[in-house]
N, C-alpha and C positions, 0 to 999 in steps of 0.2 A: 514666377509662381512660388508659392511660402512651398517649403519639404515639410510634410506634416508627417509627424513618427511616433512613438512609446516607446517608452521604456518597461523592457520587460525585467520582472524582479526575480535571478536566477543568481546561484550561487556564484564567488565567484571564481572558485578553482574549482574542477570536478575530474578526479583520477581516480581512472576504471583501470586495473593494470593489476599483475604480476608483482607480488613487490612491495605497493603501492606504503604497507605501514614503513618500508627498510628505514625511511627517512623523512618521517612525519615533522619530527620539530623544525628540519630542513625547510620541507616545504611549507610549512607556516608560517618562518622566517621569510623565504622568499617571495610572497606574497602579503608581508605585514600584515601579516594578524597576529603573530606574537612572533618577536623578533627575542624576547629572552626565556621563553618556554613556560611563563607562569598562565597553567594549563589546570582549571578543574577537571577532571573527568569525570563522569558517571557510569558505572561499570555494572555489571550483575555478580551474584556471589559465586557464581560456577565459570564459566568461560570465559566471562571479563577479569577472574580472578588469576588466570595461569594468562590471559594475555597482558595482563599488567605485569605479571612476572617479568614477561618474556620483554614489553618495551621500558619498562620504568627507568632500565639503567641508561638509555639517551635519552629520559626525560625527568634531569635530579630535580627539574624546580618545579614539576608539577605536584598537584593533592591530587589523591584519588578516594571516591566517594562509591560507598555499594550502594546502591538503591533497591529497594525493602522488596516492589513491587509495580504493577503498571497499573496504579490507583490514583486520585486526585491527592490523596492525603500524599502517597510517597511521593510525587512533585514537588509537594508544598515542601515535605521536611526537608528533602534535597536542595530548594532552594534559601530554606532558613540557613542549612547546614554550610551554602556555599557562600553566602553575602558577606558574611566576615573579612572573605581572602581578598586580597588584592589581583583579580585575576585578567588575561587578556581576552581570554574566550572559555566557555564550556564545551567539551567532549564529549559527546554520546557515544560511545564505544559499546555498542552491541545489537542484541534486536530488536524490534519494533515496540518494546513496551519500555526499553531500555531510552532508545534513543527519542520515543514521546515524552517521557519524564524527564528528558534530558533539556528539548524544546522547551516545555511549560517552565524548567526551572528558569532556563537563561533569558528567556520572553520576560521571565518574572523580576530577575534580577539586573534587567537590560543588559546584558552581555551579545556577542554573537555565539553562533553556534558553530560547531563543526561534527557533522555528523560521520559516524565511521561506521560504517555498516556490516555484521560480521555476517549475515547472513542474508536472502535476500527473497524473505518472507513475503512481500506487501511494497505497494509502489507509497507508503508513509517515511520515509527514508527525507525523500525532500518536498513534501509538503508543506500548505503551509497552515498544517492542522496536526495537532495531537489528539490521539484518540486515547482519554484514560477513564478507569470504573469509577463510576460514584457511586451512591444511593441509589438512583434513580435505576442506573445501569449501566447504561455505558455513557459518555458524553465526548464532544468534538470541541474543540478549544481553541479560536484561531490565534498563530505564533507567526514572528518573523519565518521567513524561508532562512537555511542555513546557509551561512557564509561560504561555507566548503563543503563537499561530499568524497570519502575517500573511500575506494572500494578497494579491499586486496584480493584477488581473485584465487591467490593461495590462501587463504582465510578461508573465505566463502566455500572453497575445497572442503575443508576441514569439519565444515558445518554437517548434520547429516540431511539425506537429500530431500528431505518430505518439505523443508526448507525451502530450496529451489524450485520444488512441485508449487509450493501457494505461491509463489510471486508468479510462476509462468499462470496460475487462473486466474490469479486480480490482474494480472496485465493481458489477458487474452478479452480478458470481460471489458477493456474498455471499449472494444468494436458496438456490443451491445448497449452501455453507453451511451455512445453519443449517436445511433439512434432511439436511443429515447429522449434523445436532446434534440431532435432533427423533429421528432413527433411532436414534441411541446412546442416548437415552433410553427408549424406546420398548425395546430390545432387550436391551439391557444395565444400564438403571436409571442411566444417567448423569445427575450435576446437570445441569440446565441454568438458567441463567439469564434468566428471561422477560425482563426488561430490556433484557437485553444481545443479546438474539435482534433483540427488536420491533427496536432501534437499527440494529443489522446491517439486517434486512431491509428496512426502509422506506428507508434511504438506498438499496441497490440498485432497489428499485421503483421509487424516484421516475425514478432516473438511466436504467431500463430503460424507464420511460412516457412520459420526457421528449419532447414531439414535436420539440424543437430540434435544433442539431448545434456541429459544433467550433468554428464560426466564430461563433455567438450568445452573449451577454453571459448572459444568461439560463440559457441550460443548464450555460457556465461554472459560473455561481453554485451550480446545485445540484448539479455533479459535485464540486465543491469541498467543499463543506457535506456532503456524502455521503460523502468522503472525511475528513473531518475526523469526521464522526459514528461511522464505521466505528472510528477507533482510538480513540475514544471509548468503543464500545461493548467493544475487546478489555480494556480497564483495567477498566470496569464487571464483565467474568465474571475478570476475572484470569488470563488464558489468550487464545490465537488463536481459541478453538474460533469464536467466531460469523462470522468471514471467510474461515478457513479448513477446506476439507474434501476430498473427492476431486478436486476442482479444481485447488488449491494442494498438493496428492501428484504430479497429475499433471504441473504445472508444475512441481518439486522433479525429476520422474524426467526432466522434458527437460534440465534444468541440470547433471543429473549423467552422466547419461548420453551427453549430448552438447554439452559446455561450450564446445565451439567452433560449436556451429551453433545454439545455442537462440536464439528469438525473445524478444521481448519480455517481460516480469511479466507485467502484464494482456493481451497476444495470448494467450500461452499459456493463461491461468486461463480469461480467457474461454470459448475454445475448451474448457478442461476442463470447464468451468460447463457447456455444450449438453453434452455426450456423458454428462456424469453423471446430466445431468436426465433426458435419452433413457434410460438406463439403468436407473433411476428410476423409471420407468413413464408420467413427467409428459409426455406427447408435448405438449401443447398448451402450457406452459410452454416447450419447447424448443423447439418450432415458433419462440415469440414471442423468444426468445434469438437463436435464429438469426438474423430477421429484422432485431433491430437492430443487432446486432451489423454485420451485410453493410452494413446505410445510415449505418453507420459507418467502415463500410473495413476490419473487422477480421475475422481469421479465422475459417472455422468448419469448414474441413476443413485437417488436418494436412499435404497437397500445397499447400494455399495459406502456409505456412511452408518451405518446404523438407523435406518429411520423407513418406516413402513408407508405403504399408498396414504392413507388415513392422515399420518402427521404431516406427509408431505402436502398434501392438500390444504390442514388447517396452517402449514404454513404460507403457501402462495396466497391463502383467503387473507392472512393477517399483516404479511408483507407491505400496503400501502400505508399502512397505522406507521410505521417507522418511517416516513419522512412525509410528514403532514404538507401538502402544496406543491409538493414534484408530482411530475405527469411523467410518466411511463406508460410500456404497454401494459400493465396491471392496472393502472386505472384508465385506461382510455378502453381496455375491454370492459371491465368490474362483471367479470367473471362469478358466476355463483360458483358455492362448492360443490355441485355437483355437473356443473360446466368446466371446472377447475379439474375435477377428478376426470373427465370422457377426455379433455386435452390432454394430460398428462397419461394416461391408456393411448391413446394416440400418437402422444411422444415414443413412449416405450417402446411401443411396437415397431416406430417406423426404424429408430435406431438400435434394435435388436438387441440381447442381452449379451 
């Protein structure tokens, strides 16, 4: 009988460690992807600025490049700025708006990437989408997935913790997810990709069972890995669908709707994650969302972000406008706002203040 298989498109070094930047040109040598250090970086002007300090002197043959902002326009310059070099790969050295501009350049300028993650905001680290501001608003841009992922978990230390807090809500939120991916199946006859579900989901479990916190090496490791696994698993279905669902609508409607006051990536999703699951019907699932979410520090009512019953509402009403033909529990209910509002009164109460 033929072995029938895929290939799945994942980085191909990925070191989650202690350490990990001590000997970076090393291991990009030992993995041939630049075997004599000629390295663009893309840095930011604060932290990527003292951590260039701190590596430049084992890396004499690389350029380092500041990147303005997490815009389409500073993608573009960054990659005007880099095409000149003769180079082996690009560097994203920093966070999530760093290492998206870093993608779009090297997508742009066919390089590989290597992404370096100083913090670990958001499971966009190894996706294979950059998310930068246009005009418009925000826009998603698909990019190769990167060559390499390198985390230093003394770095990530270093980051402050509000940092840690949104990756543990975008990686909690993919349980909600890909039941909204199970639903559009179920409703609609949507593929879904079992692989790329189980991947989603089990990173979230893990990071939602975890009995650790911000401050342990250990739960580090597997918020990290769960985020690394997540944009893993969006390349595997070739689409967001397994990370993102009513969740990531409803953090999309706070972004737009109120681009001056929105909270965090993972605050928000998190927070989307419980009200979707409540919605859902799964109370005991979002009982359990709730809970770690709080012994983490992160939201689970929309007054603990700045934002009143009122806006919360016109947000869940506006939530499906942000991703026109995905099926969620927000559109499989279409909830009125003032069915939106007796739900959300019903949430509150049952998870307490």
């Amino acid at each position: 009988m033929p072995v029938l298989t895929r290939l799945i498109p994942s980085p191909v070094v990925v070191d989650i460690s202690r350490g990990a930047l001590d000997d970076l040109a090393g291991l990009l040598a030992d993995q041939r992807i630049s075997s004599n250090g000629r390295l663009a970086f893309a840095i930011s002007g604060g932290s990527g600025a003292a951590l260039r300090e701190r590596f430049a002197p084992a890396l004499p043959s690389a350029d380092w490049y500041e990147v303005g902002g997490g815009t389409i326009d500073d993608a573009i310059k960054l990659a005007d700025a880099m095409k000149s070099g003769r180079y082996d790969a690009v560097v994203g050295l920093g966070g999530g708006k760093i290492i998206d501009c870093a993608k779009f350049a090297a997508a742009r300028i066919g390089l590989p990437l290597v992404a370096v993650a100083t913090n670990l905001s958001h499971d966009g680290l190894c996706s294979p989408v950059a998310t930068l501001d246009n005009d418009a608003g925000r826009g998603s841009y698909g990019v190769p997935n990167p060559i390499a992922v390198v985390i230093d978990l003394d770095v990530i230390r270093e980051a402050p913790a509000r940092f840690v807090r949104s990756g543990i809500g975008d990686a909690i939120s993919n349980i909600s997810a890909v039941r909204d991916w199970e639903l559009g199946h179920t409703v609609r006859g949507e593929d879904i990709d079992g692989l790329a579900a189980a991947m989603a989901r089990q990173a979230g479990e893990a990071v939602l069972r975890h009995p650790g916190g911000v401050g342990d090496d250990a739960f580090l490791q597997v918020l990290a890995e769960g985020l690394v696994m997540t944009g893993i698993s969006m390349s595997v279905a070739g689409d967001s669908r397994p990370a993102s669902g009513a969740c990531h609508e409803i953090n999309h409607a706070f972004d737009l709707l109120f681009p001056k006051r929105a909270a965090s990536h993972g605050e928000q999703c998190g927070l989307g994650a419980a009200f979707a699951t409540f919605l859902r019907g799964d109370r005991e699932m979002s009982a359990l969302m709730v809970q770690v979410l709080r012994r983490h520090g992160l939201p689970v009512l929309p007054g603990e972000i700045g934002f009143d019953e009122d806006e919360f509402v016109k947000v869940v009403e506006y939530a499906p406008e942000t991703r026109p033909g995905r099926y969620t529990i927000l559109e499989h209910l279409d909830l009125s706002a003032d069915q939106i509002r007796d739900a959300y009164r019903d949430y509150a109460q049952t998870i307490g203040s």
